[in-house]
C-alpha positions in Angstrom: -13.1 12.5 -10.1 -15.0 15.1 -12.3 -15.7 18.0 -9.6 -17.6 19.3 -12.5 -20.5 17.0 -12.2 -24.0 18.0 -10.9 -25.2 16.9 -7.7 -28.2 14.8 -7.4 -30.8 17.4 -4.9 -34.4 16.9 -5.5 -36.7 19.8 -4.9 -36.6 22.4 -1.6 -40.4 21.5 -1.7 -40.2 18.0 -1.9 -37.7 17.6 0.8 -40.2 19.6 2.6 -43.3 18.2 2.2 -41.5 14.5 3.2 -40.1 16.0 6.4 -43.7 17.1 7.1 -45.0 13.4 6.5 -42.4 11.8 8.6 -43.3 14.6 11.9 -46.9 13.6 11.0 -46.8 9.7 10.9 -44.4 10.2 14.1 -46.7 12.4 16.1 -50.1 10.0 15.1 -48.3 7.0 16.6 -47.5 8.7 19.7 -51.1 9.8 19.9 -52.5 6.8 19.1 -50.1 4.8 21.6 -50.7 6.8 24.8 -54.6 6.8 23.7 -54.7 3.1 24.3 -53.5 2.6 28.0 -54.7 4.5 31.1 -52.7 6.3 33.4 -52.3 2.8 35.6 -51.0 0.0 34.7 -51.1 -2.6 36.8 -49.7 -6.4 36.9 -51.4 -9.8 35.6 -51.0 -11.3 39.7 -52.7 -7.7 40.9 -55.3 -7.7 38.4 -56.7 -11.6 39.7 -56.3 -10.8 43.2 -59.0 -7.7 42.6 -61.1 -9.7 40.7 -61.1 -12.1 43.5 -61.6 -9.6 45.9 -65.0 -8.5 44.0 -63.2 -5.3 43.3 -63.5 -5.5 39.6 -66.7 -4.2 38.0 -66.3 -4.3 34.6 -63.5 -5.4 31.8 -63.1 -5.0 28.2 -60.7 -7.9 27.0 -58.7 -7.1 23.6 -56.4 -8.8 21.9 -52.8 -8.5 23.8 -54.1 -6.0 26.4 -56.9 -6.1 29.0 -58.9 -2.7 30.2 -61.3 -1.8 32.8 -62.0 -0.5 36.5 -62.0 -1.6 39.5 -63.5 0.6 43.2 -61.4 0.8 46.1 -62.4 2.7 49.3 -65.4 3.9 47.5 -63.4 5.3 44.4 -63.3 3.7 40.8 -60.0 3.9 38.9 -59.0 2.9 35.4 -56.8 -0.2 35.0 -55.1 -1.7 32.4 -53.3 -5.3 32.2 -51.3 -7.3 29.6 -53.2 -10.0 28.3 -51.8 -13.3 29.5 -53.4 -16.7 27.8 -55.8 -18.0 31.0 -58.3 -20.4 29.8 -60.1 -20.0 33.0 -59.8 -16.1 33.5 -63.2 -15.4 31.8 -65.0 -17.9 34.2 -63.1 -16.6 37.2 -64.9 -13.1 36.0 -68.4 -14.5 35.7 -68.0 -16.2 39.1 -67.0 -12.8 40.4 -69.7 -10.7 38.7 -67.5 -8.9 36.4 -68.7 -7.3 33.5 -67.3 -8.8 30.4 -67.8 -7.6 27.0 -64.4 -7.8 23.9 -63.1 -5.0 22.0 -62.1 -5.4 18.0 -58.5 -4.0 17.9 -58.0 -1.7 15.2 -53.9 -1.7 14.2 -54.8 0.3 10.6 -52.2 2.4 12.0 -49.5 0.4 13.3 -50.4 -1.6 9.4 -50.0 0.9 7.6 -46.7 2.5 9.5 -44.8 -0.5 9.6 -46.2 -3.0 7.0 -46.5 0.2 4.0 -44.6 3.4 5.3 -41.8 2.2 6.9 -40.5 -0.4 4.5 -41.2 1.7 1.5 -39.6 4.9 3.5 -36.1 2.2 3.9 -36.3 1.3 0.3 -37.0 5.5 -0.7 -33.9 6.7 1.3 -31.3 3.7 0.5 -31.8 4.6 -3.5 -31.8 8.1 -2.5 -28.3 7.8 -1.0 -27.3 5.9 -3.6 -28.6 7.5 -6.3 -26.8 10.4 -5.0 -23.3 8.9 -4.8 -23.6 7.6 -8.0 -24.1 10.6 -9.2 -21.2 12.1 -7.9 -19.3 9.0 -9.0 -17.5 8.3 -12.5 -17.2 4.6 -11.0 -21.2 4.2 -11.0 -23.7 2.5 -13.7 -24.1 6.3 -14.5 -21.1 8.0 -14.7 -18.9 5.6 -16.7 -18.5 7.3 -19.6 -17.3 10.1 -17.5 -14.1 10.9 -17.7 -11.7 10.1 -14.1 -9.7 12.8 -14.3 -8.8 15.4 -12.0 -9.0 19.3 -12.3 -7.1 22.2 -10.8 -8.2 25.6 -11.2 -7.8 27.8 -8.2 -5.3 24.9 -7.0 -2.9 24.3 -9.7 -0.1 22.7 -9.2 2.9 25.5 -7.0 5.5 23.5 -9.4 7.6 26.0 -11.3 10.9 25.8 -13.7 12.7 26.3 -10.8 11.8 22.7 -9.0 13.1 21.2 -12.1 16.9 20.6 -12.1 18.9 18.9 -14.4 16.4 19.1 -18.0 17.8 21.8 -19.5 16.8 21.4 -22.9 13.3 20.2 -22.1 12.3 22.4 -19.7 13.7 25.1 -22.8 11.4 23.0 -24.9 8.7 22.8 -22.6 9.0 27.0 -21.9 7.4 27.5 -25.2 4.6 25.6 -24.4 3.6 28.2 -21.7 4.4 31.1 -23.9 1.9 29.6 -26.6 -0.6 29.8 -23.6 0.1 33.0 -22.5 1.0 35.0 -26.0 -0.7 32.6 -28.9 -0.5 36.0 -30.7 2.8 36.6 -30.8 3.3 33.1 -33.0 -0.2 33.1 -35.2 0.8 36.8 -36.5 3.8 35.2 -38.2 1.7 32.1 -39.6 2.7 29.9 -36.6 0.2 27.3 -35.8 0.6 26.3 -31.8 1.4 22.3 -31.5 -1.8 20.2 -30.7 0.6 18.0 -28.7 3.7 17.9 -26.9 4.9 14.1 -26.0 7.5 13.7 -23.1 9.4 10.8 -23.5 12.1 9.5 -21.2 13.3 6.2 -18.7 11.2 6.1 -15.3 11.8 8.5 -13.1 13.3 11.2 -15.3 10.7 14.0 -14.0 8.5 13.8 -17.5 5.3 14.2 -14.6 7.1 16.8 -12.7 7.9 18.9 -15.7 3.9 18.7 -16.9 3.1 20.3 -13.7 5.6 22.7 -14.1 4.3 24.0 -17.3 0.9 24.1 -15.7 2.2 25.8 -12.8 4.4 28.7 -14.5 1.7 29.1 -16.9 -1.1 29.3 -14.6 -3.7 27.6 -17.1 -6.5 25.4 -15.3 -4.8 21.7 -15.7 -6.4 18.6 -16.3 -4.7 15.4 -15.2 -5.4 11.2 -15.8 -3.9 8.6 -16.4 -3.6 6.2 -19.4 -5.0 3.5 -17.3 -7.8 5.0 -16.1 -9.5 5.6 -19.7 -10.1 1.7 -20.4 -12.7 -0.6 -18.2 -14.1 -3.9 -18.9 -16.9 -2.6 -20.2 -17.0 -2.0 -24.1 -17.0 1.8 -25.1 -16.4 3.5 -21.6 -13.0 4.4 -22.6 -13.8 6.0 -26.0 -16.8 7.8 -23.8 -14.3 9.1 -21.2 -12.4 10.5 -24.3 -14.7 12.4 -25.6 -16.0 13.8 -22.6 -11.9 14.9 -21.4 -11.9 17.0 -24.5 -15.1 18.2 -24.2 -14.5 19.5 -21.1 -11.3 20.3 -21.9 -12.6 23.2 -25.0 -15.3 24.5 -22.1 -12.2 24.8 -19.5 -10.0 27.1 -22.6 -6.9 28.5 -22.0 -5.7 24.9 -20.0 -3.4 21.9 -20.2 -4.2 18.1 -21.1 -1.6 16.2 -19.4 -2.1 12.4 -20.0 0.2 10.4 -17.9 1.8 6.3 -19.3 -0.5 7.0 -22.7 1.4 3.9 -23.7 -1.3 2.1 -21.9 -4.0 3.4 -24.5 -1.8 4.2 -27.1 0.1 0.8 -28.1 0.5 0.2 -31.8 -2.4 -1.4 -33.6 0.4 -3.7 -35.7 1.2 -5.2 -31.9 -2.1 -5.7 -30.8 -2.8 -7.9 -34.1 0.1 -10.0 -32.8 -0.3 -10.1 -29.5 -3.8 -10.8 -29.1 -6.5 -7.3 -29.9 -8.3 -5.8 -27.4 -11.1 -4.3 -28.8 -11.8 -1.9 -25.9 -8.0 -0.2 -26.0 -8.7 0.0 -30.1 -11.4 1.9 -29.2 -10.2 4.2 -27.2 -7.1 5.0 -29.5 -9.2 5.3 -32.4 -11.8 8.2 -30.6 -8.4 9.8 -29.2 -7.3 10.0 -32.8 -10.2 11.6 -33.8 -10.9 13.8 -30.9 -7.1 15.1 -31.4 -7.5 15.2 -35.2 -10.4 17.6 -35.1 -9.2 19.6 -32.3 -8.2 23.1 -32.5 -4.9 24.1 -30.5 -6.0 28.2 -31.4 -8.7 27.6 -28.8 -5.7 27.5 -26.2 -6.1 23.9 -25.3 -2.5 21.8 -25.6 -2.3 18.2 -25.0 0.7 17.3 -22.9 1.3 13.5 -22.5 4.4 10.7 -21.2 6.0 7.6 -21.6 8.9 5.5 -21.0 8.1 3.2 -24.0 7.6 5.5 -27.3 8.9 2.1 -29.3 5.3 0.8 -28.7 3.2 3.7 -29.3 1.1 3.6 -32.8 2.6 5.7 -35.6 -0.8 7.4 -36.1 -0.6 8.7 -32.6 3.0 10.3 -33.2 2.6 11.9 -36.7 2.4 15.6 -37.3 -0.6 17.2 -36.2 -1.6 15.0 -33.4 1.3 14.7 -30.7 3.9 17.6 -33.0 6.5 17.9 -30.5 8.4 14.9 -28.7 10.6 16.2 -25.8 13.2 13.6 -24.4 13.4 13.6 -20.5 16.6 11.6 -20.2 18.5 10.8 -17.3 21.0 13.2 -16.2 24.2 13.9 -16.6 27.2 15.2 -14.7 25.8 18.5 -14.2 22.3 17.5 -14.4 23.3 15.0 -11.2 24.7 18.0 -9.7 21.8 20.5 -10.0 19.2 18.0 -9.0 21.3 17.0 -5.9 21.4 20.7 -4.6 17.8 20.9 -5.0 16.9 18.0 -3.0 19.8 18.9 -0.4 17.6 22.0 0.7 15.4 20.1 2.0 17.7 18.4 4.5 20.0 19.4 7.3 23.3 19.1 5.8 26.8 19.5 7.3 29.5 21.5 5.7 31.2 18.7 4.8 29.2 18.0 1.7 30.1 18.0 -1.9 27.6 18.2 -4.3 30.1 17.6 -6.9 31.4 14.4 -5.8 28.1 13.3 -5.3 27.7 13.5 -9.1 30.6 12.0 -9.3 29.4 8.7 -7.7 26.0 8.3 -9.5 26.0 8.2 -12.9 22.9 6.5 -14.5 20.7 7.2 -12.0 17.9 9.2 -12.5 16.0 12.1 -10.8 13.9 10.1 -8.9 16.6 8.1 -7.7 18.5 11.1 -6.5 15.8 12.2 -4.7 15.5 9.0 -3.0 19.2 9.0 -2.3 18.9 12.5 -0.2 15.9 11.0 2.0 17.9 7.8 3.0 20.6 9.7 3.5 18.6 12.1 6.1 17.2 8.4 7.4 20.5 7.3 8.8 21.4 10.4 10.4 18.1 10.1 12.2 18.7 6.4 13.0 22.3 7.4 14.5 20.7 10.4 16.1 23.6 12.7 14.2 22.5 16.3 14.6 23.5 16.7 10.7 23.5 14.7 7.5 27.4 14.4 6.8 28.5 13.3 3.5 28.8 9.7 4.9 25.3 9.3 5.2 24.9 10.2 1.7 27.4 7.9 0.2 26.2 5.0 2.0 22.5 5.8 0.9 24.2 5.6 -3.0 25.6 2.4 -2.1 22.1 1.5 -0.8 20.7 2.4 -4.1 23.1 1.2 -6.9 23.9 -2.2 -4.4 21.4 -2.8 -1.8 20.8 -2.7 1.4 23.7 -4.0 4.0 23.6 -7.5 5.6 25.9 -8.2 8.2 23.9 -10.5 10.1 24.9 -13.1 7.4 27.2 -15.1 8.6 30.1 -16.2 6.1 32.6 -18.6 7.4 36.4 -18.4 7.0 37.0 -20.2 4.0 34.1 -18.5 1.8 35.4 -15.1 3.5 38.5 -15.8 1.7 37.1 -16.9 -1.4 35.5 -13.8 -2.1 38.6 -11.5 -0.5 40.7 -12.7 -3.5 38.0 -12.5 -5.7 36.9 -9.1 -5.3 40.5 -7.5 -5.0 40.9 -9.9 -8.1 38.4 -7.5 -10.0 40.1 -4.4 -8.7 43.9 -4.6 -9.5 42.6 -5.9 -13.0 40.8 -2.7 -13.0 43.5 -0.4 -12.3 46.5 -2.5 -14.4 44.4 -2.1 -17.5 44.5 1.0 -19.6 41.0 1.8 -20.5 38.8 1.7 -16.8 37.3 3.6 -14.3 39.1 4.1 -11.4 38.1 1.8 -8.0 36.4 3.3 -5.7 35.8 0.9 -2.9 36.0 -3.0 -2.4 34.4 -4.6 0.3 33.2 -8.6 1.2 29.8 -7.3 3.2 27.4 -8.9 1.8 24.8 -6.3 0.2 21.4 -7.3 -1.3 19.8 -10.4 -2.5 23.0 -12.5 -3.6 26.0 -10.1 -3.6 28.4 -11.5 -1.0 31.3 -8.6 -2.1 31.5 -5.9 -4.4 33.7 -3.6 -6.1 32.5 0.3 -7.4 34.3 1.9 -9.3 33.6 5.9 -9.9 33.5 7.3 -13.7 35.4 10.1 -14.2 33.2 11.5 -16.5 29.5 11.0 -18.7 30.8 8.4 -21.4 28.2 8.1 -24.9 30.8 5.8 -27.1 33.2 3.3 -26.3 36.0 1.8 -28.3 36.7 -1.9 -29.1 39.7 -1.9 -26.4 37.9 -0.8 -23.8 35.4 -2.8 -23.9 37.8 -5.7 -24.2 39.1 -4.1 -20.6 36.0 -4.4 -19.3 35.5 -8.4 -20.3 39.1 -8.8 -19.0 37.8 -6.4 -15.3 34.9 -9.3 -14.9 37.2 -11.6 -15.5 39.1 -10.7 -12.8 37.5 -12.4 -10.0 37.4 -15.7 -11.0 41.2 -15.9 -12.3 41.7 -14.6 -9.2 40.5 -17.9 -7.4 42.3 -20.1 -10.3 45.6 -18.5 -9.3 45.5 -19.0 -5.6 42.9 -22.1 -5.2 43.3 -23.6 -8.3 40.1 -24.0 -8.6 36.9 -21.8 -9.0 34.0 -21.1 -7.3 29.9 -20.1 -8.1 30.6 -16.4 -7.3 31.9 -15.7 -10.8 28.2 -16.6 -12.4 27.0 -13.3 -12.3 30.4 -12.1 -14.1 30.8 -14.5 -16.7 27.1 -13.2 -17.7 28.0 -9.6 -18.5 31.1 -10.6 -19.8 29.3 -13.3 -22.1 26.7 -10.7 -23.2 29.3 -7.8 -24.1 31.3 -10.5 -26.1 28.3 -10.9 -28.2 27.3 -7.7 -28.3 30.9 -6.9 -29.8 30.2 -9.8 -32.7 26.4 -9.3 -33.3 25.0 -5.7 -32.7 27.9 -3.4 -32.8 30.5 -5.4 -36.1 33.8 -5.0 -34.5 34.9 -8.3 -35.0 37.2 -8.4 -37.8 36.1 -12.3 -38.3 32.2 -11.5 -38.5 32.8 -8.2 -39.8 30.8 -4.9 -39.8 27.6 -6.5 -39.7 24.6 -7.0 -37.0 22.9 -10.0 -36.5 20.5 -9.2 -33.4 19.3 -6.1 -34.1 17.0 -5.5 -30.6 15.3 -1.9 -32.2 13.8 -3.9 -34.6 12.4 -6.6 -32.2 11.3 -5.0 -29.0 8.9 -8.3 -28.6 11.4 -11.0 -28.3 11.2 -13.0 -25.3 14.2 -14.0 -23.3 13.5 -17.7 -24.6 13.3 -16.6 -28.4 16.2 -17.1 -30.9 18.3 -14.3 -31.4 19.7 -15.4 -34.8 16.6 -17.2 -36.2 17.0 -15.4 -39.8 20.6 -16.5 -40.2 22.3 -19.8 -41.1 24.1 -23.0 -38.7 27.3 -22.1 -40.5 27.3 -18.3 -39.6 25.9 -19.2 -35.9 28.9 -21.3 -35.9 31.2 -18.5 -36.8 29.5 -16.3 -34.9 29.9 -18.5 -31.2 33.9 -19.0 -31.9 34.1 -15.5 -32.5 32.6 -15.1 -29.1 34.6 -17.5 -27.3 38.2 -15.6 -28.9 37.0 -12.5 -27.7 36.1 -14.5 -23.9 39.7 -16.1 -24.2 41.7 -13.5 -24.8 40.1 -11.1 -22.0 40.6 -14.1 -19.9 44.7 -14.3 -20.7 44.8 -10.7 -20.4 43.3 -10.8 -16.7 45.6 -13.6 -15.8 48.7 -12.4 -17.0 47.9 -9.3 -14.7 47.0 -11.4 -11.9 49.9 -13.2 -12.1 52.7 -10.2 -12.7 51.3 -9.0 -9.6 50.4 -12.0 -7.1 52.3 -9.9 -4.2 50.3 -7.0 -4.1 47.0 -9.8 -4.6 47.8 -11.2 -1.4 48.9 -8.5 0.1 45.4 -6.5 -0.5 43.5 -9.7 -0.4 44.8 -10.6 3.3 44.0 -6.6 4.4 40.3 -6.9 2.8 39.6 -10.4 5.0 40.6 -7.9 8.3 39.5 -4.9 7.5 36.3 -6.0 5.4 36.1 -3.0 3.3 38.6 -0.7 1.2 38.9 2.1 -0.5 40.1 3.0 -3.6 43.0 5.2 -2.4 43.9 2.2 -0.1 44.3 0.0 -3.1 46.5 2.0 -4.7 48.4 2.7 -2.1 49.7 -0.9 -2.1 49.9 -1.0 -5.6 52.5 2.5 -6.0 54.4 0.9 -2.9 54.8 -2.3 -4.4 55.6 -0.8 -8.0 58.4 1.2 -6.2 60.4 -1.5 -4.8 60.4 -3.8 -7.8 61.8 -0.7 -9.2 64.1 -0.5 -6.6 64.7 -3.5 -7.0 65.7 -3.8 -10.4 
């Protein structure tokens, strides 16, 4: 909400002179109410027995009440009686020598209060409420063309460089940005022009949001924040309106940051749109931010900080010099990135000694700040759950697990043949692991089920951040996935449903070898599907719709070698070393989960005595 809005007050002297009307009409009703009745009222059965006992001398009959006086023991007092319908009271009265005469009641008042003031007082007050709110609202009939975002000032965000770990080179990047707010001099006297617009772009959950509140926060610049989403309504024209009025407040708020969070929701290419289906409302809105940001000047000390996850889709009008001049990528972290961000977060829990940021690391790569983060809370969950005084370096490993697996599920119940099934079928996957040259090492194998649908798993732990790989060791990778399911050909001959999820991966890296990265010496150095170019295609749309039957041909027996020979490779592995399958197999069914060391273990043992042996 724009705290900048005026509120809706009417006049000191209006509010007074309606206050002074209400105390008025109030005090006239009163009067007029206690002026009607005497001090006595008396009942309807009381007032005929007087008139019956020739008490009553004289009555004045109205319209619901009934007034008059009546003498006992020499003394007259004033009466007055609720009118009850008695078609024979007026002749008892006559018979009795009563006095009767009628009175015109005059309700003017009680008209006028409650059939003019009163209603029209309602109706004055409800649009006077609302009239207020609205005014104070961006969502009302009045304020939507006023911008939703949100302002700090004297509360800026406490973020600093310091809260951000693991983004070295953007939050270098991102430094500058606060020294063009602090010192624009010391860069215009050398013919420097500051950037208009600084575009963080990174995966979810990189810390693109958290390093825009740092800059705000370590240059200590009022900062204005909204989101991409909250520009555009269903109304045409609200969102270039809200536009206009950001920057506008924006130049009267100078020195101070923009930060526009997901701008890929106002932001998407035109080209896409025209495909897709236009909207013209979102058009709008990127054409008035192209303007605004076209005739903006950044000298004024105004810099527009903005994030996404999906720069692919942004229009290339958006990104060219002198809009958005600087594009910072938040990425996800890497070995020492994991590292720094895991000490930060481990502050803020009650950590034994025990723990090794390090090893940590070690065990998450490809996850992301955010997921760290998360990691270090679930960790400091189930120490609280076991009532441990501490968060020991258990609780943390099991929380990774959590993340890159799922969630635990022993109460699923797995019966003794199935249990054995996927015994040899994960320990399939990690001897073939360590046999082949080019793997990771295993880190732990275990048949508790974990997740939606894995019934076993088996981690391995990189040894270190990996950008390329080679042909071979990819082809170790197929053969790893393959694993599992030789594993059940070689003891059950036969195979199971477990293997689906493996046979996917390995399918899609086999045509990733053949179609995107040309090492297949059959195909040849040549891509097929190149995704960069397509970021629309659906999961149901032809990958090789631009290419002949003949090549598709070639290119599906190419993928089927490749499947083949990873397949051979994994079985003659298997096979050179049924013992120690068994062996480890039959030790996984009883003990339900082991580790990495425990696996080779077995493995050196058994490679000893067949040399021994021989």
């Amino acid at each position: 909400m724009n705290k900048n809005l005026p509120k809706f007050d009417p006049p000191k002297k209006l509010q007074l002179f309606l206050w002074y009307a209400i105390a008025a009409i109030i005090l006239i009703y009163i009067y007029q109410s206690f002026a009607k009745f005497p001090s006595e009222t008396i009942s309807y059965s009381r007032f005929i027995q007087l008139v019956k006992a020739n008490k009553v001398k004289k009555v004045s009959i109205g319209r619901s009440y009934i007034k008059g006086s009546y003498a006992v023991d020499g003394k007259n007092s004033l009466f007055s009686v609720i009118k009850v319908e008695d078609k024979n009271l007026v002749n008892l009265l006559l018979k009795h020598g009563v006095e009767v005469d009628g009175v015109i009641s005059s309700d003017w008042l009680n008209n006028l209060i409650f059939g003019w003031i009163l209603p029209f007082g309602i109706l004055f007050f409800v649009w006077y409420m609302l009239s207020r709110r609205m005014k104070n609202s961006s969502t009302s009939i009045f304020g939507f063309g006023k911008g939703r975002f949100r302002i700090y000032t004297n509360q800026r965000p406490e973020t600093t460089f310091n809260d951000v770990a693991g983004e070295k080179e953007a939050k270098e990047e991102t430094s500058e940005v606060v020294e063009f707010l602090k010192d624009p001099q010391r860069f215009k006297r050398l013919g420097g022009r500051i950037p208009k617009g600084v575009l963080l772009v990174g995966p979810p959950g990189t810390g693109k949001t958290l390093l825009a509140r740092a800059v705000a926060g370590e240059a200590r610049v009022p900062f204005i924040s909204i989101s991409g989403s909250e520009f555009v309504e269903m109304f045409v024209g609200v969102g270039a309106s809200r536009v206009r009025d950001l920057f506008e407040t924006a130049k009267k708020m100078a020195p101070c940051i923009v930060f526009i969070d997901e701008i890929d929701t106002i932001g998407k290419s035109r080209a896409i749109s025209s495909v897709t289906g236009g909207n013209d409302e979102r058009e709008q809105t990127l054409n008035q931010l192209l303007a605004e940001m076209d005739g903006f000047d950044s000298s004024g000390g105004v810099i527009i900080l903005a994030a996404t996850n999906r720069p692919e889709i942004l229009d290339p009008a958006l990104l060219r010099p002198g809009r958005f001049d600087r594009q910072i990528l938040v990425d996800k972290p890497d070995l020492d990135g994991r590292e720094e961000i895991f000490e930060v977060h481990l502050k803020k829990i009650k950590l034994a000694g025990e723990v090794d940021s390090r090893r940590l690391a070690q065990q998450t790569v490809g996850l992301s700040g955010a997921d760290i983060a998360n990691v270090t809370n679930e960790a400091a969950l189930l120490a609280g759950r076991e009532n441990a005084s501490d968060v020991k370096m258990k609780h943390l490993e099991e929380a990774i697990e959590r993340q890159q697996v799922g969630l635990e599920r022993k109460s699923r119940r797995i019966n003794v043949n199935e249990k054995k099934i996927i015994a040899y079928h994960e320990t399939g996957h990690a001897i073939v692991a360590e046999m082949v040259k080019f793997s990771e090492p295993v880190q732990k194998i275990s048949i508790i089920p974990r997740g939606l649908a894995a019934l076993g798993y088996t981690s391995q732990r990189p040894l270190e951040d990996r950008y390329l790989m080679r042909k071979d060791e990819i082809m170790d990778k197929i053969a790893m996935l393959f694993g599992g399911r030789v594993a059940e050909e070689i003891i059950f001959d036969d195979v199971s449903t477990g293997a689906q999820n493996d046979l996917a991966r390995a399918t899609d890296m086999a045509k990733s070898l053949v179609t995107r990265l040309g090492m297949d010496d059959t195909v040849g150095p040549i891509i097929f599907d190149d995704i960069q170019k397509f970021p629309l295609r659906t999961p149901y749309s032809s990958a090789y719709s631009d290419i002949s039957e003949e090549t598709k041909k070639i290119i599906e027996k190419s993928v089927q070698k490749i499947l083949s020979e990873a397949r051979s490779k994994a079985r003659k592995i298997l096979e050179e070393n049924r013992d120690e399958l068994e062996q480890v197999a039959k030790l996984l069914m009883e003990k339900e989960t082991l580790s990495g060391d425990d696996l080779r273990d077995i493995l050196n043992k058994k490679k000893e005595e067949k040399e021994t042996t021989v």
